[in-house]
N, C-alpha and C positions, 0 to 999 in steps of 0.2 A: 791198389784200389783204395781211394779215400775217402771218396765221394757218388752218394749215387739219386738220381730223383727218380720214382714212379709216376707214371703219371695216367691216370684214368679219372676223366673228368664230366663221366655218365650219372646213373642213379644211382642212387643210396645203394641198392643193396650190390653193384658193381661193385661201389667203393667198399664196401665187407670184406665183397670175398677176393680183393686184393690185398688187404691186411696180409693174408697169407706169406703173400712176395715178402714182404717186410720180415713176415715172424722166418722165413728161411734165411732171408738175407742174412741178419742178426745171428743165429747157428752158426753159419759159416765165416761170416764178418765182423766178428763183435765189434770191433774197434771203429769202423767205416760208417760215416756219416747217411742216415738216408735221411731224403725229405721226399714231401707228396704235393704233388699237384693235384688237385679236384676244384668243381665246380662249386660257387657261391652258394651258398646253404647246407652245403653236406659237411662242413669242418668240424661241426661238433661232436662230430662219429671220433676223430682223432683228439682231442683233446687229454690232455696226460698220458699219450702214446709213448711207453717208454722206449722206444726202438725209432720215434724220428724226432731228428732236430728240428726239422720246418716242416711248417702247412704251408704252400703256396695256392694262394685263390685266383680262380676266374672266374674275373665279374662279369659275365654274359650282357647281364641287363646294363651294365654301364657302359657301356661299347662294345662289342665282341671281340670285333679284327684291333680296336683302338687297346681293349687291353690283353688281346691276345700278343701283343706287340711290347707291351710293358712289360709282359712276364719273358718274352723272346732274349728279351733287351738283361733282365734278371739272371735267367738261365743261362748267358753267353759269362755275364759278370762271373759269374759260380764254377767254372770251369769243373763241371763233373769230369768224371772218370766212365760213366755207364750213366745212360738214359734209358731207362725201360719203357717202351710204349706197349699199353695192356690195351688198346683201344685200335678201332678198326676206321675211324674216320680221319680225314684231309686235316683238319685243325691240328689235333695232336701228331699229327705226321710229320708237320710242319714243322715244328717247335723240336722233334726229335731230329730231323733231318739236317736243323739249322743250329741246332744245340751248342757246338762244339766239340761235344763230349767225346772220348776216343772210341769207345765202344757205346754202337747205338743199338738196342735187339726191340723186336717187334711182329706183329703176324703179318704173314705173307698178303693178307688181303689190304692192308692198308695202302691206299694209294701210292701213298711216298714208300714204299720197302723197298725199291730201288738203291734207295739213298741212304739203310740200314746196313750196319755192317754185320748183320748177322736177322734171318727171315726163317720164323718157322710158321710149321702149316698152323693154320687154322682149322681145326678138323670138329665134328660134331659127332657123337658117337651112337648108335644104334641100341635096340631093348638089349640088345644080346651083350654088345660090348659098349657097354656106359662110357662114357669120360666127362669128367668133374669138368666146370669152369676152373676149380680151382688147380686140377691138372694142367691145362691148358694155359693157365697163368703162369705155373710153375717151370713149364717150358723154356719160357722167352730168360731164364735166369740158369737154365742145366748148362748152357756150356762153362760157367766157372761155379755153378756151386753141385754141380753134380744132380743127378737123379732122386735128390731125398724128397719126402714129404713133408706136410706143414697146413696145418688148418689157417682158417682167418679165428681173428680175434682181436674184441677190445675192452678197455680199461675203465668200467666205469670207477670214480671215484666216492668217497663217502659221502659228499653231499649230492649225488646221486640215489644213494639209496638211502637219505634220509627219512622218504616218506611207502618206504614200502613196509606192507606188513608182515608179520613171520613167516615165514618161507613153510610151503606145504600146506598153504590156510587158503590159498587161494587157485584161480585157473585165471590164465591170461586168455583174452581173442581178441585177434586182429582180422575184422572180417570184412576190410576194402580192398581194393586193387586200383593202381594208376588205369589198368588194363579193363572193363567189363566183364571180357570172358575168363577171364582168369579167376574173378571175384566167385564164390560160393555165395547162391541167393539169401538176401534177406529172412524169408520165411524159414530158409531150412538151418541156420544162424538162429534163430528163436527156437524153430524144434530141438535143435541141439542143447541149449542153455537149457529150456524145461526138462531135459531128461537128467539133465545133472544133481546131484546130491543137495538138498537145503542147506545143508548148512557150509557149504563151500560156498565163496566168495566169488562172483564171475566177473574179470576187469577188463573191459573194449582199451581196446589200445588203438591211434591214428594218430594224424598230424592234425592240423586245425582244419583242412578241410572235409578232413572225413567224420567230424563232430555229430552234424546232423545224421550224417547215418547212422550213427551207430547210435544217438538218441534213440532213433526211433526202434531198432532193437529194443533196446531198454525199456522203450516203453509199450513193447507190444509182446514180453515175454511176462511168464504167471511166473517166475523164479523169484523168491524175496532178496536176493541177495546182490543185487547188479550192478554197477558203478559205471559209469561213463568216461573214462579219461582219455579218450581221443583232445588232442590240441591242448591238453593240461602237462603233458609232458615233453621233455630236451629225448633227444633221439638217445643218449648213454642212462638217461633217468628210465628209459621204456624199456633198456636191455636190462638193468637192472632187476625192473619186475617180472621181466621173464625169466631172470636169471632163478628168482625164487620161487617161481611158480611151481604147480604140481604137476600142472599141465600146459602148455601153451599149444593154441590149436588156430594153425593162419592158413592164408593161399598161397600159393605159388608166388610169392611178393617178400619185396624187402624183410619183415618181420621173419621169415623164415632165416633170413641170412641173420638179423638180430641175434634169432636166438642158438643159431650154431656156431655164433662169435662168443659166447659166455656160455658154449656149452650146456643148456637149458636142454630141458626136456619138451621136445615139439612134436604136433602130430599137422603133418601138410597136407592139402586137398590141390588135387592137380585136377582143375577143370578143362580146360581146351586146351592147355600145354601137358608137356608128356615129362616122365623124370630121364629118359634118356637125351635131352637136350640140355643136361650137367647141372644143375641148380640145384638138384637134392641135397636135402638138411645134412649136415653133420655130424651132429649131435652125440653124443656116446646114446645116450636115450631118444631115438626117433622112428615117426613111421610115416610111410605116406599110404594115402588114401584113394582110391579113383572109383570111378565107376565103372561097373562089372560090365557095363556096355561096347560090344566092337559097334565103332563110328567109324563110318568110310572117313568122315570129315575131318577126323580127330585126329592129329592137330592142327589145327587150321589158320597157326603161324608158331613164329618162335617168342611174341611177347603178348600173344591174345588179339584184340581187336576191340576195337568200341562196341560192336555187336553181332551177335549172332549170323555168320553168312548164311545159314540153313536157316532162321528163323524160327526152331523148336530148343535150341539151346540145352541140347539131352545128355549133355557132358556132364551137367550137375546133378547125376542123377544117383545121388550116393546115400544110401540110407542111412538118419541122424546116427538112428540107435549103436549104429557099427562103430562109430566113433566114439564110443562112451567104456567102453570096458575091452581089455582090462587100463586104458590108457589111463584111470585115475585110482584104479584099486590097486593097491602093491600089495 
């Protein structure tokens, strides 16, 4: 084995919690080359990844099938050894299928797993018997590296954490979601910041779209202490300030994977998603949160919804105060 690519070329937090594959690979393969395929905007999550040679990108927006086709064309050049597809969709089936590569592994739900020479289930796990995405990823790599375990994780660098402040001084929140229902409300985001300690620092974490939201947090909490850096930060510069945080408290969403990739101390709020569909934080320091409510509805998918199919949205109905102590008192 000399050569091997990943490839999952979904969302941010997907691309985290496949780090994992990598930091196993690496235990078992020092020596053996891996790279990564993901999607155009996620590459900065790998940056000084010391366990891959290459980021390979796909640019969506500059032709899909046209440079789904350049990278085909790349991948055949590269003559891997092992293509791991961590993804359930026709595009990357594709690319595995046509790879070359001698051994191709992948879940059974992927259209092309026909064309795999090795198919494991896709299985989702129950409150009773959990199973991690990260398990699940670790799967498609058991037949040569055996049954161990392996977190995700990544590397920020020093000028990453150029601009953070002393570690312990501060509480991160990241209080958007791609998803609606996933997102914990605005208003109770502001209850929560009020009830926190004055002299702790409170840091909004997002991308540049989620800027204005978390302005208006900002400007609609009595805490003197609030910063705004949604869209002021590189995706390895946001892990870094959670990495120092005392507290970091997100939704069921990427930032959760952020901060179980640097091991940071997280507290997660599961609104209409459940922790038995494998995303739970990592963290050596983590907890999750939900509401004490039985919902017939609940869960009422496996990535949320634009909006409420019940129209009461009673999933976020989690008392601020609960989340305050002891998550910031040691």
């Amino acid at each position: 084995m000399k050569k091997i690519l990943l490839l999952q070329t979904s969302f941010i937090g997907d691309v985290i919690l496949a780090t994992a594959v990598a930091e196993r690979l690496h235990a078992v393969f020092p020596e053996v080359q891996i790279d990564f395929l993901l999607r155009k905007g996620n590459e900065g999550l790998l940056k000084g990844h010391p366990f891959l040679r290459e980021v390979l990108v796909w640019d969506k927006q500059a032709g899909k099938y046209q440079d789904l086709f350049r990278l085909w064309r790349k991948i055949r050049k590269k003559k891997y050894d092992l293509v791991v597809n961590l993804q359930r969709f026709t595009a990357t089936g594709l690319l595995t299928a046509l790879s070359g590569a001698r051994f191709r592994t992948g879940f059974d739900k992927n259209p092309l797993s026909f064309a795999f020479t090795h198919r494991m289930p896709h299985v989702f796990g129950t409150t009773e018997n959990p199973v991690h995405e990260v398990d699940r990823n670790l799967s498609l790599i058991a037949p040569w590296t055996g049954r161990g375990k392996a977190k995700p994780r990544l590397y920020p660098q020093a000028k990453d954490r150029k601009s953070v402040p002393p570690a312990g001084t501060y509480i991160c929140m990241a209080p958007t979601s791609v998803w609606f229902t996933k997102q914990w409300p605005a208003e109770r985001w502001v209850e929560l910041i009020d009830l926190l300690p004055a002299n702790l620092e409170v840091v909004l974490l997002g991308g540049p779209s989620d800027r204005d939201a978390c302005e208006q947090i900002s400007q609609a909490v009595k805490h003197p202490k609030v910063v705004n850096m949604a869209g002021k930060l590189g995706l390895l510069e946001s892990a870094a300030w959670m990495e120092g945080a005392l507290m970091n408290y997100v939704n069921d969403s990427a930032p959760l994977h952020l901060a179980s990739a640097v091991n940071a101390p997280v507290t997660a709020i599961f609104c209409s998603t459940i922790p038995a569909f494998g995303f739970t934080p990592l963290s050596d320091e983590s907890r999750i949160v939900e509401t004490p409510l039985t919902l017939s509805c609940r869960p009422c998918g496996l990535h949320g919804k634009r909006a409420c199919p019940e129209g009461h949205f009673r999933c976020t109905e989690i008392p601020a105060f609960l989340l305050t102590l002891p998550f910031i008192v040691k």
